[in-house]
Structure formats: C-alpha cells, structure tokens
C-alpha positions as CSV (number, residue, x, y, z in Angstrom):
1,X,0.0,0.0,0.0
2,X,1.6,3.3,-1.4
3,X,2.0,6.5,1.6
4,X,0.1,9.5,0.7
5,X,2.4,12.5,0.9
6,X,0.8,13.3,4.4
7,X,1.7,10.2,5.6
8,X,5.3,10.7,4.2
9,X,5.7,13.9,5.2
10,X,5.0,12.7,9.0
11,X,7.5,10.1,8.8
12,X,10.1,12.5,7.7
13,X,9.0,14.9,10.5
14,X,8.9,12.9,13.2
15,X,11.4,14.1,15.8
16,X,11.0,10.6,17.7
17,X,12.7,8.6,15.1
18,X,15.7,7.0,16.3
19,X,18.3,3.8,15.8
20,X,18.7,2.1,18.8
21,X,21.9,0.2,19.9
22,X,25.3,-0.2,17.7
23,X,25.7,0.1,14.2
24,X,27.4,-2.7,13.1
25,X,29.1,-2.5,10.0
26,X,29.4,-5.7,8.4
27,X,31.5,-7.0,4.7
28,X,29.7,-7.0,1.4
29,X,27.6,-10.3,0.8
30,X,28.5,-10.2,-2.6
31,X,32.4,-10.0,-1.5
32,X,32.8,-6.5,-2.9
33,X,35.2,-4.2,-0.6
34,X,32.1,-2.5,0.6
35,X,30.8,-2.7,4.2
36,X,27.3,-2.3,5.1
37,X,24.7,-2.2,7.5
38,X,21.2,-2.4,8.5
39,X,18.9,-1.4,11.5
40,X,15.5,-1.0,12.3
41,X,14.3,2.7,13.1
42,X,12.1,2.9,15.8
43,X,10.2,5.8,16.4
44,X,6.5,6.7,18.6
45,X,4.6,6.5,15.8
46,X,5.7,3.2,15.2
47,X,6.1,3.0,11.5
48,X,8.0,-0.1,10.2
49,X,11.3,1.4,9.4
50,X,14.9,0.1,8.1
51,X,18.2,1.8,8.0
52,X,20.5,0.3,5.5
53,X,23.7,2.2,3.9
54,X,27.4,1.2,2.4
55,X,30.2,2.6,2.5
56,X,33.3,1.8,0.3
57,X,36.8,2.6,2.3
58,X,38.8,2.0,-1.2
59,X,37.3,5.1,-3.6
60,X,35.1,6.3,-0.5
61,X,32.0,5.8,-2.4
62,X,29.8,2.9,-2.7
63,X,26.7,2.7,-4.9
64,X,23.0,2.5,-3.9
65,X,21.3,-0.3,-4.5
C-alpha cells in the first residue's frame, strides 16, 4: 500500500525517530570491498522502518542499490 504524501511527510517529520543500539558494520555479501549495514528505526509512531547504507573505504564511495 503506497503512503500519501501526508503520511510521508509525518514520517520525515517525526522528531522521535531513532536507531537504537550499535551500528554494526558488516563486509559485502556479494564479497565487494564494501561494508554495510542495516537497523530498524524505531520511532512513537511506530512506522515499520529500516536503515541500510554502504560505505566503500577503497574510492570512498559505494553505490546504492
């Protein structure tokens, strides 16, 4: 089910929204010299979430998937 932009907008808005814990970054499943990770964002309102970035150390850039 698509977000309105209201909806969106909220999410982006939300002061509450926070990672909690460690991030943890972890090697490349597909071996490449990129590290990654993922968490969940929690936040009041409760919307379902993820976190997920790369980073490559080599060229310092690492492309989105």
């Amino acid at each position: 089910m698509p977000l309105s932009n209201t909806e969106f907008a909220a999410i982006l808005n939300d002061p509450s929204k926070r990672i909690e814990g460690d991030i943890v970054w972890q090697e490349n499943e597909d071996h490449s010299p990129c590290v990654e990770f993922r968490a969940d964002v929690r936040s009041e309102a409760g919307w379902p979430l993820l976190r997920w970035d790369s980073y490559n150390p080599p060229s310092r850039l690492c492309p989105l998937y």
